[in-house]
C-alpha positions in Angstrom: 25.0 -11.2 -3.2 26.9 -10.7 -6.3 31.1 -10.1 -5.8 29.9 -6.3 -7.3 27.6 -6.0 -4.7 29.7 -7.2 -1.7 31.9 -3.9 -2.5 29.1 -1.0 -2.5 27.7 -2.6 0.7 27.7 -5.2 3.6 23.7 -6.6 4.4 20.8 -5.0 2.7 17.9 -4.3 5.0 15.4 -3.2 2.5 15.6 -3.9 -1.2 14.0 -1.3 -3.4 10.6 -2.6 -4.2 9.9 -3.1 -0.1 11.5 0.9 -0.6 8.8 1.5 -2.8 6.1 0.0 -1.1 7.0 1.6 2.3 7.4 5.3 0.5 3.4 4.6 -1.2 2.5 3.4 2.3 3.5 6.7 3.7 2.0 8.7 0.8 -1.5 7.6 1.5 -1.1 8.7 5.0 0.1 12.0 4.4 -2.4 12.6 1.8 -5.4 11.2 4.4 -3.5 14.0 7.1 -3.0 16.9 4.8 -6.1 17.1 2.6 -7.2 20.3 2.0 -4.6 22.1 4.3 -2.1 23.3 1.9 1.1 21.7 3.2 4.7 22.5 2.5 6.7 19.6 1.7 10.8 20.9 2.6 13.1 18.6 1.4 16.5 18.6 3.2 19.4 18.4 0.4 21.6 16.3 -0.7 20.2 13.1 1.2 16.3 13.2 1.7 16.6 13.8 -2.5 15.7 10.2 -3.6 13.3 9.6 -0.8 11.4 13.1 -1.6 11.2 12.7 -5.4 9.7 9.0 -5.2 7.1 10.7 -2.5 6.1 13.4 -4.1 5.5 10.9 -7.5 3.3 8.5 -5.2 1.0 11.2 -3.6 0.3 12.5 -7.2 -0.2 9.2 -8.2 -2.6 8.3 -5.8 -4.4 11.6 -5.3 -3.7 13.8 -9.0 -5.6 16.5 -6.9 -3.3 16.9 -4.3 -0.5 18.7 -5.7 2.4 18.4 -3.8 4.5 21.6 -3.0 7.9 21.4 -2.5 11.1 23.4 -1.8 14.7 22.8 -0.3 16.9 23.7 2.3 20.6 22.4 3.3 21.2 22.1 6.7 24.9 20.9 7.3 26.0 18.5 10.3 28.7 16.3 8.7 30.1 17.9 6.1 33.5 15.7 4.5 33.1 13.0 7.8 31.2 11.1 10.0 31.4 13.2 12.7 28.5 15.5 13.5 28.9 19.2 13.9 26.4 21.9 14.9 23.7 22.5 12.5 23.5 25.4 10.7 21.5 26.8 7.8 23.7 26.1 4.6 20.9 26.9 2.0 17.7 28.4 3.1 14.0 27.8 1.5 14.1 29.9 -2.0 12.5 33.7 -1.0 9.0 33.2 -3.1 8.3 30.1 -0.7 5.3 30.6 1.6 5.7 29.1 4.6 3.8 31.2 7.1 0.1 29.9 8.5 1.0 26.5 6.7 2.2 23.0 8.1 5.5 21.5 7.0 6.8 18.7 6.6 10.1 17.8 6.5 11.5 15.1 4.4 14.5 13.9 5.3 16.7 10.3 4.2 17.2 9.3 8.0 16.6 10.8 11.6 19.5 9.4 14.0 19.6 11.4 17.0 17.4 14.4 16.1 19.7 17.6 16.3 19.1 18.8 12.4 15.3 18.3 12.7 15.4 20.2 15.4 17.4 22.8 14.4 15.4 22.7 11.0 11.7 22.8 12.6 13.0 26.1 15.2 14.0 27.9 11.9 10.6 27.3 10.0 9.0 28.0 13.2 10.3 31.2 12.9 9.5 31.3 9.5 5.9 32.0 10.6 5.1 27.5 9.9 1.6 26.9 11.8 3.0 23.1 12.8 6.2 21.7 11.6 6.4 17.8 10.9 9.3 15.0 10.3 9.2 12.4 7.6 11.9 10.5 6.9 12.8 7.5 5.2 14.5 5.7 7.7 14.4 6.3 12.1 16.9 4.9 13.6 15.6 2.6 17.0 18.2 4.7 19.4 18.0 7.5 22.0 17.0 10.8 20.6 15.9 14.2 20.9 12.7 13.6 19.4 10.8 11.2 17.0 9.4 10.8 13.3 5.6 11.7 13.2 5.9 9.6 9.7 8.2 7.0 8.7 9.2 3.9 6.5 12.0 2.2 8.4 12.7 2.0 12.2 16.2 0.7 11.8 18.3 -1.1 15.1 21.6 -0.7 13.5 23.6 1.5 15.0 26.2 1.2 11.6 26.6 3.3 8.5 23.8 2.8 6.3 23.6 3.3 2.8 21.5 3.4 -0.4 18.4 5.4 -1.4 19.9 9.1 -0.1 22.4 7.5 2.3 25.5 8.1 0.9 28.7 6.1 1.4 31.6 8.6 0.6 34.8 5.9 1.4 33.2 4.5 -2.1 33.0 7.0 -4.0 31.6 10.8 -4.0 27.5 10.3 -3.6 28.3 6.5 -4.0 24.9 4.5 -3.2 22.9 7.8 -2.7 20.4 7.1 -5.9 20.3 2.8 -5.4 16.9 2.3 -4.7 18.0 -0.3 -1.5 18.6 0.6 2.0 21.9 -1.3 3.1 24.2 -1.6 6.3 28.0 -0.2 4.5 30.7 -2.3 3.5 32.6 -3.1 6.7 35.9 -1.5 5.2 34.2 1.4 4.7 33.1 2.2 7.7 36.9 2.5 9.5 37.4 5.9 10.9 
């Protein structure tokens, strides 16, 4: 590791072309479990971002006849800290979006406990969704309120991670959100 690199984080768990193998990986098995049924892809802002855009690219690239559909929605937790809140609904799905009689899939840079997904798949629920499902880029191996159906990474670390959509804001505003690695923080950065 490079004296440049030792700053933005401290181990790196995945570097970005076992990112991008993972993410085609995933795109084959979505397209295999949502041929033909017109899913919503709901991309939760700012995080699941880099993780989305590189999905949505390897589904078309592997099945041009797919078409991927995809909106956004902010649901808030953390806001300026590292301390979760109580979700709310900070930017809903844009008014055209169909979501009703449809399944959804969430795409989302990391599930650690499960409160936003949950809190996210009540609200499309009641957005008329006919199933609601959770793809993320990274699970976390802890207790939690519920699982993945589709992921990349199951992650032990219990520490700040960083890197494709996993922001490190001690850095630097969005700092490490668009590197294409997943990483475990720099130590420093992770004091309270």
């Amino acid at each position: 590791m490079s004296e440049s690199e030792e700053f933005l984080y401290n181990k790196k768990l995945a570097a970005e072309q076992e990112v991008k193998q993972r993410i085609d990986k995933l795109a084959g098995e979505l397209i295999d479990q949502f041929q033909g049924q017109n899913p919503l892809f709901v991309c939760l802002l700012r995080g699941g971002v880099p993780f989305a855009s590189q999905l949505m690219f390897a589904i078309t690239e592997q099945d041009p006849h797919f078409h991927p559909e995809m909106d956004y929605m902010t649901v808030s937790r953390y806001g300026n800290s590292r301390t979760a809140g109580e979700p709310r609904v900070a930017m809903d799905l844009a008014s055209k979006t169909q979501v009703s009689d449809r399944p959804v899939i969430v795409l989302d840079d990391m599930i650690d406990k499960g409160a936003t997904y949950v809190f996210t798949k009540k609200h499309l629920e009641n957005k008329g969704a006919k199933q609601v499902y959770l793809a993320a880029l990274v699970q976390r191996n802890i207790p939690r309120e519920i699982d993945a159906d589709f992921y990349c990474f199951d992650i032990d670390s219990e520490e700040w991670l960083t890197g494709m959509g996993l922001d490190d804001s001690r850095i630097a505003n969005e700092a490490n959100r668009w590197a294409g690695y997943i990483a475990i923080a720099n130590a420093s950065a992770n004091e309270e």
